[in-house]
LOMIVEX-183154 format. One record per residue (C-alpha): residue in three letters; y, z, x. Coordinates in steps of 0.001 Angstrom, whole numbers, plus 524288, in hexadecimal, padded with zeros to 5 digits. Each point is the difference from the previous one (the first is absolute). Layout:
N
AlaYZX/...
//
This chain:
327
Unk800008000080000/Unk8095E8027280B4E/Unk7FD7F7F41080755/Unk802207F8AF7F24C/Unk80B3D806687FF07/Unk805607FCF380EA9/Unk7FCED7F1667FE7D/Unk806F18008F7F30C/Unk80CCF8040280699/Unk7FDAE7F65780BB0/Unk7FFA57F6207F6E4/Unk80B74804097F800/Unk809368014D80C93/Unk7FAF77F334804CD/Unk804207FA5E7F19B/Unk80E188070D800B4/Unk7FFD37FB1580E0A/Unk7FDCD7F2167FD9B/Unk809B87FF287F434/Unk808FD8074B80860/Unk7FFA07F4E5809A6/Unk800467F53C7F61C/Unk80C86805237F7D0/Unk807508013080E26/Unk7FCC97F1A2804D4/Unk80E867F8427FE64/Unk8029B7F8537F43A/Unk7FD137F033802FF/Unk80D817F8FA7FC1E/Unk8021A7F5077F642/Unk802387F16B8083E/Unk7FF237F7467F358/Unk80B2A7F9B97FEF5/Unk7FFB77FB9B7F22D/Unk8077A801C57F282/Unk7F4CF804F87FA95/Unk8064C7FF6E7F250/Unk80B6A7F81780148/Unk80BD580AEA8029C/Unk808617F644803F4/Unk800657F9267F203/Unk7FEA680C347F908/Unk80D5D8059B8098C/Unk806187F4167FD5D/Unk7FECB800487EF32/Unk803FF8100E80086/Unk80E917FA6D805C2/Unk801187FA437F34A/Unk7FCB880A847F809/Unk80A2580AF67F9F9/Unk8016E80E6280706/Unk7F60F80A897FA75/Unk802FF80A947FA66/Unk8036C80BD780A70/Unk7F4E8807198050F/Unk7FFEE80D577F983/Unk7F66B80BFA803F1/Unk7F73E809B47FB71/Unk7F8F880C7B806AE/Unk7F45C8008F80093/Unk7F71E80E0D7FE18/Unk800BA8010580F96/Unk80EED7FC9C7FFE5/Unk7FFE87F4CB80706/Unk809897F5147F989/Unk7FA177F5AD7FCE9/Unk8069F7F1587FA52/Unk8007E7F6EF7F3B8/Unk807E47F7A47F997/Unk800847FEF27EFC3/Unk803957F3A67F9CF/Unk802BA804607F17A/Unk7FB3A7F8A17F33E/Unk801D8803E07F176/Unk7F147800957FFCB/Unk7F91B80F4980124/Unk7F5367FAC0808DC/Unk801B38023280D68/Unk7F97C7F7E680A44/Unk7FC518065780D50/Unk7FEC97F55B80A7B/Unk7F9CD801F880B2F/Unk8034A7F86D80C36/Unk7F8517F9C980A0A/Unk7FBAE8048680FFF/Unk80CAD7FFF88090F/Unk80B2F7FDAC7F637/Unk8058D8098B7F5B9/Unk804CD7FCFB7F28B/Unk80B7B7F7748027D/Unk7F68D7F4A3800E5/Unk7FC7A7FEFD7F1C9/Unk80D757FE367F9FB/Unk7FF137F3207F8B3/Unk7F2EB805897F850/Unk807D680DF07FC8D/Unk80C1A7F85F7FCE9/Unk7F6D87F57C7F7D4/Unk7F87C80A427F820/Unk80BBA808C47FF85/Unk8078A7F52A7F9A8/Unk7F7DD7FB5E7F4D5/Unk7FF1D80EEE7FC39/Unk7EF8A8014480246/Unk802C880D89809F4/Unk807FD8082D806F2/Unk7FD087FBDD80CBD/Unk7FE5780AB480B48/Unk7FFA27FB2280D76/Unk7FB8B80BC680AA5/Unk800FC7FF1C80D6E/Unk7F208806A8804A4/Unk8017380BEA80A91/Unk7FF2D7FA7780C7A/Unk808557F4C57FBCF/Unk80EE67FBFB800AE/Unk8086980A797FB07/Unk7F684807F07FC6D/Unk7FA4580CD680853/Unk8029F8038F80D25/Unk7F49C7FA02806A7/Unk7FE917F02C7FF29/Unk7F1237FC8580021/Unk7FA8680CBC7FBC2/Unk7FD7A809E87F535/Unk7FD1880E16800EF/Unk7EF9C7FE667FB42/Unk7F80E7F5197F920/Unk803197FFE97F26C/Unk80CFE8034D80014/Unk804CD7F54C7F96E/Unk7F987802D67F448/Unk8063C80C477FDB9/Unk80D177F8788044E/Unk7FF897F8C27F4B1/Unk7FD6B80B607F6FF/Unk80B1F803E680671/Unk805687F4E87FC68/Unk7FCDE7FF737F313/Unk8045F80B1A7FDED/Unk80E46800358032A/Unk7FFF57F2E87F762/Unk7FCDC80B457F433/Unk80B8A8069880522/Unk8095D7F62E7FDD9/Unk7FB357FCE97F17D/Unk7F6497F4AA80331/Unk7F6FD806817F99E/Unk7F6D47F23C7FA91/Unk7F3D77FBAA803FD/Unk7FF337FC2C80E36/Unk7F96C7F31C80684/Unk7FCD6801C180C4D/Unk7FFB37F4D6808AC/Unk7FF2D7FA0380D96/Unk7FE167F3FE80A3A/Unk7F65E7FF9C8099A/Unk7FD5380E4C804D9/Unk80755803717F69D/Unk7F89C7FAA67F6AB/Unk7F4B0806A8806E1/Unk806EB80DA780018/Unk800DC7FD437F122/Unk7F19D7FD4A7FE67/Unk7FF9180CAA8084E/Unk8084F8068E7F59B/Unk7F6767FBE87F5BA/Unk7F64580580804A2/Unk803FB80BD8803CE/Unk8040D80D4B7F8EB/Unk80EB27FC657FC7D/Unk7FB097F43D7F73D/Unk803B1806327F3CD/Unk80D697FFDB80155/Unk8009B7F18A7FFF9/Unk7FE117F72A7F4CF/Unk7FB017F26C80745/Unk800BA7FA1680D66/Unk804CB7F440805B4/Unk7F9FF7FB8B80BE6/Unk8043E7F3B98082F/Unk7F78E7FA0C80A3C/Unk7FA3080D18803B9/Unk7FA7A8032580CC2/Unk7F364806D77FF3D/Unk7FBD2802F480DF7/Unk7F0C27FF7C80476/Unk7FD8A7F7137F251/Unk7FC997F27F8017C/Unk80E507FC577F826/Unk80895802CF80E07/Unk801687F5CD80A23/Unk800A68074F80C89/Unk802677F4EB805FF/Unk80C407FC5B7FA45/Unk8079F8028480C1D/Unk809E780AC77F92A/Unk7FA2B80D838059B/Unk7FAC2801C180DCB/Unk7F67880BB47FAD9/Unk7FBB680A9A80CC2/Unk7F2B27FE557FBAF/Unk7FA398096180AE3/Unk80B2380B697FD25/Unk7FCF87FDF47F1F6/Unk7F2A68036B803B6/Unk8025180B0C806D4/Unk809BA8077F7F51B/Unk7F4D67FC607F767/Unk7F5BF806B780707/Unk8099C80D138025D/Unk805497FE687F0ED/Unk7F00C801DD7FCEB/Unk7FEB280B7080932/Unk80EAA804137F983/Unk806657FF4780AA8/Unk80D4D7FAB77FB7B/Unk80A038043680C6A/Unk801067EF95803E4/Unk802187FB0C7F40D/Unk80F527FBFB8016F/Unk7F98E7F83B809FF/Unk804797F0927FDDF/Unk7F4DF7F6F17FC6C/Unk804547F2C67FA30/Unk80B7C7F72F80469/Unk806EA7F5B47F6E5/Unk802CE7F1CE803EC/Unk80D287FEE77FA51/Unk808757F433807C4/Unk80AFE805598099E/Unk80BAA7F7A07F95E/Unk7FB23805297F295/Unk8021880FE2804FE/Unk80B34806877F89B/Unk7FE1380DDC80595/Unk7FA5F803657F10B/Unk7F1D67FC6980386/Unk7F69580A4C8050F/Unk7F4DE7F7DF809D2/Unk7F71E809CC80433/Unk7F9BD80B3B7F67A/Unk7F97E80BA78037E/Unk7F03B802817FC0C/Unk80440808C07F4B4/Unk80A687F8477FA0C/Unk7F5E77F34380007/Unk7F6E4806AD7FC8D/Unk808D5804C67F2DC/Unk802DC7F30B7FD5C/Unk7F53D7FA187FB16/Unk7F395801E77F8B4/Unk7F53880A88804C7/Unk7F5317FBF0806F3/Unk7F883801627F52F/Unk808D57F43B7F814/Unk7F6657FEA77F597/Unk802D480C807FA2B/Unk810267FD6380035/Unk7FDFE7F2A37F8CA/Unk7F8AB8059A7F7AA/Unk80CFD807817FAA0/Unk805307F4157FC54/Unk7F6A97FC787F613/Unk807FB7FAA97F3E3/Unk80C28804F280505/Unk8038D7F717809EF/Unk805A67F12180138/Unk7FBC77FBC480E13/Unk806BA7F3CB8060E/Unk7FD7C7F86D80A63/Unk804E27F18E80652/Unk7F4317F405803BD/Unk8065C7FFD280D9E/Unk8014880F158031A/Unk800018011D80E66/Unk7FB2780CC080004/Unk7F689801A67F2C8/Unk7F3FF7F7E57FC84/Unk803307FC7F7F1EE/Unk7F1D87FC8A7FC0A/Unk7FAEC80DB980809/Unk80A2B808A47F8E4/Unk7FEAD7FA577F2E1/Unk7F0D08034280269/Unk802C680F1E803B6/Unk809C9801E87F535/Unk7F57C7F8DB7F5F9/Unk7F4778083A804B0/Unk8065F80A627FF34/Unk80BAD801F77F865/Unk7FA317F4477F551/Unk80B2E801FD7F625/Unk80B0E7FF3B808D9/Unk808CA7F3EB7FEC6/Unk7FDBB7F71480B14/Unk8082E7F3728024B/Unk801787F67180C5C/Unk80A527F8AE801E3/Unk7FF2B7F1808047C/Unk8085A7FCE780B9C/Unk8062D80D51802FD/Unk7FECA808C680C73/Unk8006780CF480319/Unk80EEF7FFD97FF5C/Unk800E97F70D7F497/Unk7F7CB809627F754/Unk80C63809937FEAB/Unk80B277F5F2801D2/Unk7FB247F1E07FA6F/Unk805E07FE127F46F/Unk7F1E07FC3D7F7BD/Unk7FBEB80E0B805FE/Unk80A30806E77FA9E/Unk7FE027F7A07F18B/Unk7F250805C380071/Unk8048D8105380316/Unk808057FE897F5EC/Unk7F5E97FA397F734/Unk7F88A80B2380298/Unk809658099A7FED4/Unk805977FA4E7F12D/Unk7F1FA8012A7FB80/Unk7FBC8809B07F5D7/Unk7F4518041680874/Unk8078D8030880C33/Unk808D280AA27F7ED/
//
C-alpha cells in the first residue's frame, strides 16, 4: 500500500511537472499576412456610417466598470448583442441602428471585460465564467433603468458561442430567446481552425488544461490565442491577444452538446455559405441533432462579416425578431 502510494505521487509530480513545462514554453506568433475577413472593406463602409451613441457604464458585483452603448426604440424588447473575438461593441452599429430603427428592440451593445473601455486589464478576466455573471450584471442594471421587457440575447462569432454558453448554463431563465450569428463552437467539427484568424498556443493550452484538472488555477491569466487582425486596420480599440480564462469564457464548454442543447426552440441561428471561419453544413448538423427545433437559416453569398452587416442578413434578424414565435 505504501509503495502504491509513493508511485502515485511520483506520477502526480511528474504530471504537474510536465504541464508545468508545457504552459511556460513561449507563445508561437501569428506570420499570416492575410485579411482574414476583409477589415479593410468592413473599415472602409463604418466611415460612412453615423456616430453611436456614447458609451455609458455599469458596475459590475466585483465593481469593476464595465461598457455599453443603448440605441433606444419605442419597442419594450431589448436586444443584448454580443460582439465578436478582438473588437468590442462599436463594430455592430449599422445592425443596432437597423433594428433600433424599425422599432423590433432596444438594442444594448456591451463592451466584454477585457475589452476597450471596459475593466482594467485588456485580454483577461478575473476566472472562467465570468462573463456570464457580467451579463446578469448586465441585465440587471437594464431593470434599473426601467427596461424591464423580455430580453434577446444575441451574438457574432464567439459571441454567438458565449450565447450558446449562456443557454446552457444556469442564468438561462432570465432570457426569453437567443440570437446567434455564425457561432464559433471550438473542438466541434463547425470551426475552421484553419482559417488563419487565431494563432492558438496549442501546447500552453495543454498544459493549463492538465493543472485546471488537478485545480491548479495560479497560470490562468496566462495568454493563449493571438488574433490576425491587419496592422493598417488597428485603431487602438482592438484587444489581439486573450488570456486562457477569458477564451476560455468566451465560448461554449467543452462539453458543447449540452449548451446547444439550451437553445432548443428558443433560438434563431444564422450563418453565411462563405463563412471563413464556420462550416455551414457542420453547424447546421450540431444545432439539428441537437437543438432540432431551433431556427436554422444559411445565407447564400454572405461571410462571416456579412452575416451582421449585409443588408439581406439584417432583412432576415429582423424577420425573426417581428415574428410571433420569437416574442
Amino acid at each position: 500500500m505504501i509503495e502504491f502510494i509513493f508511485s502515485f505521487y511520483w506520477v502526480l509530480i511528474v504530471v504537474i511537472v510536465a504541464a508545468l513545462v508545457l504552459t511556460a514554453l513561449p507563445p508561437p506568433k501569428s506570420v499570416d499576412p492575410r485579411d482574414v475577413f476583409g477589415f479593410r472593406a468592413l473599415k472602409a463602409r463604418r466611415g460612412e456610417e453615423a456616430t453611436p451613441p456614447p458609451l455609458e457604464r455599469y458596475a459590475a458585483r466585483d465593481g469593476e466598470q464595465l461598457a455599453y452603448r443603448i440605441y433606444e426604440s419605442n419597442s419594450d424588447r431589448v436586444l443584448i448583442f454580443i460582439h465578436g473575438s478582438s473588437y468590442h461593441g462599436g463594430g455592430y452599429h449599422a445592425l443596432a441602428s437597423a433594428i433600433s430603427a424599425r422599432g423590433l428592440a432596444k438594442v444594448v451593445l456591451p463592451n466584454l471585460r477585457g475589452h476597450y473601455q471596459s475593466g482594467r486589464r485588456r485580454g483577461d478576466v478575473d476566472y472562467i465564467g465570468q462573463f456570464e455573471v457580467d451579463i446578469v450584471d448586465l441585465i440587471d442594471a437594464l431593470w434599473k433603468r426601467g427596461m424591464t421587457g423580455s430580453i434577446t440575447l444575441g451574438g457574432h462569432s464567439s459571441g454567438g458561442g458565449l450565447v450558446i454558453r449562456f443557454a446552457g448554463g444556469s442564468h438561462r431563465v432570465i432570457v426569453s430567446n437567443f440570437l446567434a450569428l455564425a457561432p464559433a463552437i471550438p473542438v466541434s467539427p463547425a470551426l475552421r481552425v484553419d482559417s488563419g484568424w487565431s494563432t492558438l498556443h496549442k501546447l500552453r493550452l495543454y498544459g493549463l488544461l492538465i493543472l485546471n484538472a488537478l485545480r491548479i488555477r495560479g497560470f490562468n491569466a496566462l495568454p493563449v490565442i493571438e488574433f490576425n487582425k491587419p496592422v493598417d486596420c488597428w485603431d487602438g480599440t482592438e484587444t489581439l491577444s486573450y488570456s486562457h480564462r477569458l477564451n476560455a469564457s468566451y465560448h461554449t464548454r467543452y462539453k458543447y452538446a449540452d449548451d446547444i442543447k439550451g437553445l432548443n426552440g428558443k433560438a434563431f441561428v444564422l450563418v453565411g455559405a462563405d463563412d471563413e471561419a464556420i462550416d455551414p453544413n457542420a453547424l447546421r448538423d450540431l444545432i439539428s441533432a441537437h437543438a432540432p427545433q431551433t431556427r436554422f437559416s444559411i445565407l447564400p453569398g454572405i461571410n462571416h462579416f456579412g452575416v451582421f452587416n449585409d443588408p439581406a442578413a439584417i432583412e432576415a434578424i429582423a424577420d425573426w425578431l417581428g415574428a410571433p414565435a420569437a416574442r
